[in-house]
C-alpha positions in Angstrom: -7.4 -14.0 -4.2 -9.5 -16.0 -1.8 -9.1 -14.8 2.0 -10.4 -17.9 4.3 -11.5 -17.3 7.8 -10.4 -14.0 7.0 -12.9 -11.0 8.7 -12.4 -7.5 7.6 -12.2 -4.1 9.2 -15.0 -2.3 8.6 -15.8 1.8 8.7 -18.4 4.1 8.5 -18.1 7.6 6.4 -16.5 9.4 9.2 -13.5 7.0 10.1 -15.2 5.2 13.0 -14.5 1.4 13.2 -18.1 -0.8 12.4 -18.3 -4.6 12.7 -16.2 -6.7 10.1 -17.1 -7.7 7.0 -16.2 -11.4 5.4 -15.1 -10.8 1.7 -15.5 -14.1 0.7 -19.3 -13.8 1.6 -20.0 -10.6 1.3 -22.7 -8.9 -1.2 -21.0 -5.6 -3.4 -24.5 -4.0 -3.4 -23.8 -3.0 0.1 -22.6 0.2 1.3 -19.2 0.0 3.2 -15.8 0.8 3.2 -12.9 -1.9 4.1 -10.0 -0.6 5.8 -7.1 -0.7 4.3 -3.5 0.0 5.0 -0.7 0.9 2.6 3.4 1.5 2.6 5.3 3.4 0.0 9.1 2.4 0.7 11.9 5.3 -0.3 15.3 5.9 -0.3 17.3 9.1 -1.0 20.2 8.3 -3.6 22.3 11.0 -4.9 20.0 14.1 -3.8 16.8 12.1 -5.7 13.9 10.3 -3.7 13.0 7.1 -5.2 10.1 5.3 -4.4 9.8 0.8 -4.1 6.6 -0.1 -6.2 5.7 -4.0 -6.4 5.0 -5.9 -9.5 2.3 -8.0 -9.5 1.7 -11.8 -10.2 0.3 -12.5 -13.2 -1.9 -15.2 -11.3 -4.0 -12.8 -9.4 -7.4 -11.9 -9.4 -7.2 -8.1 -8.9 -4.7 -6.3 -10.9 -2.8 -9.0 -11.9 0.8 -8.0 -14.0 0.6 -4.7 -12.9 2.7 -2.3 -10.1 1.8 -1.7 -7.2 2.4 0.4 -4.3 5.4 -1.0 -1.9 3.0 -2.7 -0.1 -0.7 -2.6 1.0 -3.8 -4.5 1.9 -6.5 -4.9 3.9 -7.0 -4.3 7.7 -8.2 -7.5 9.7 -11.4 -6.3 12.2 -9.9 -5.6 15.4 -6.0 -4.9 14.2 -4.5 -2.1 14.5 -3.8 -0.1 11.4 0.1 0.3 11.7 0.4 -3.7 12.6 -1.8 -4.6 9.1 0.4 -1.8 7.1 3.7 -3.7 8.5 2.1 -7.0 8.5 1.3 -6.3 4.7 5.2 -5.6 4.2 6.3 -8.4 5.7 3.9 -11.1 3.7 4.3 -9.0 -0.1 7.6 -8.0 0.0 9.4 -10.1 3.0 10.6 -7.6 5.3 10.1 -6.4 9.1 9.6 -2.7 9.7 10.6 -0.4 12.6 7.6 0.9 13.9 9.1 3.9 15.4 10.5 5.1 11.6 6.5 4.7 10.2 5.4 7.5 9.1 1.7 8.4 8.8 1.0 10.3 5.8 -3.1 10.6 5.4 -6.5 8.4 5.4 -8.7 8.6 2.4 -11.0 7.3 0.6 -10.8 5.0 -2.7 -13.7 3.3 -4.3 -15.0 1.0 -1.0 -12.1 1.3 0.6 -10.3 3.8 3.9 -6.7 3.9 2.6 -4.3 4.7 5.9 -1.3 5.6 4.0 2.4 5.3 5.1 5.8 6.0 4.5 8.9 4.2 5.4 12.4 5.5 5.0 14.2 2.4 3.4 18.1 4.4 2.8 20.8 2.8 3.7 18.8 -0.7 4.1 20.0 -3.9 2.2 17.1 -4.7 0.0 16.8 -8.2 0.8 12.9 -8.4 -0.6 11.4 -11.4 -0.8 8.1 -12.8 -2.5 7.1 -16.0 -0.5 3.2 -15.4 -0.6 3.5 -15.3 -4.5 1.6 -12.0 -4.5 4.9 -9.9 -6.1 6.7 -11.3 -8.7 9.4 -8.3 -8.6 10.2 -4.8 -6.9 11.4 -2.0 -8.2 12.6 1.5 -7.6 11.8 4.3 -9.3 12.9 8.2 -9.3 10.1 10.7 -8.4 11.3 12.1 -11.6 10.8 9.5 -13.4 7.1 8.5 -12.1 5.0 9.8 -15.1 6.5 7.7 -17.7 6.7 4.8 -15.1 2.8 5.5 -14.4 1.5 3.8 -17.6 2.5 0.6 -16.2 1.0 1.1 -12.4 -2.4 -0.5 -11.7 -5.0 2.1 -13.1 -6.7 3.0 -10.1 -3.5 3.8 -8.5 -1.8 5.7 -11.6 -5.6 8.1 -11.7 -5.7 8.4 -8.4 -4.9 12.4 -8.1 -5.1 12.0 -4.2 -2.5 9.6 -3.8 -0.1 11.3 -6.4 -0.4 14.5 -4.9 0.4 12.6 -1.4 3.4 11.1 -3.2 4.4 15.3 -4.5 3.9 16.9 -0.7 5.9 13.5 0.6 8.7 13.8 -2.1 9.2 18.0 -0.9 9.0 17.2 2.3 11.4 14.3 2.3 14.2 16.4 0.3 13.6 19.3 3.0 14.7 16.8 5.6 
């Protein structure tokens, strides 16, 4: 997907915000990491956590028919990590967030990329999603018990990602502690 005018967040190895970096013009041989800012959506039904992943268009150039976390993307150079992880909700999946019920989970790193991770407790919310940008084609949720046979269809460097799942584990205990 092309990003025009768009300038990117960019960080060093220990966190610290560097200059931006335009991805449209922008060589891979260099050594960088873009920020990035992601949302995993859940609701408690019936004692179980289920989690919202995104489906993919077919039409893009990264990952294209695959799922996806709730929402995610990257962080424009100057903005502030929570307003790119709710700005990312609101163009993927169509829907505003309350800032005050965000809730940071952990930054890591993945490939060229600082992952600020999120999660947003979406029970008892009307799942009015919608898919103007043509990004998502669908939404769906799935049971925490049900996320290894749901895996195979996740984008690959999400569904390997031992980091993030592990995240998702210590989120899913702590959420059912609540």
């Amino acid at each position: 997907m092309e990003h025009p005018g768009e300038i990117w967040q960019e960080y060093d190895f220990n966190g610290e915000r560097l200059g931006g970096i335009d991805p449209n013009n922008h060589s891979e041989d260099e050594i960088c990491f873009y920020g990035g800012a992601a949302v995993m959506l859940y609701r408690v039904v019936d004692g179980e956590v289920e989690y919202l992943f995104q489906h993919r268009s077919k039409f893009l150039i990264g990952n294209p028919d695959k799922w996806d976390v709730s929402a995610g993307g990257h962080i424009n150079l100057g903005e502030p990590v929570l307003d790119s992880a709710m700005r990312e909700a609101y163009e993927e999946i169509g829907v505003k967030l309350d800032r005050s019920k965000m809730e940071f989970a952990e930054v890591y790193m993945k490939l060229k990329t600082m992952v600020h991770l999120y999660f947003y407790d979406w029970s008892g919310c009307e799942d009015n999603f919608s898919f103007d940008d043509k990004e998502v084609e669908e939404v769906k949720w799935v049971k925490y018990s049900e996320l290894d046979k749901f895996l195979p269809n996740v984008k690959r460097i999400l569904a390997e990602d031992k980091r993030f799942l592990l995240c998702l584990k210590e989120w899913n205990e702590k959420i059912l502690e609540k």
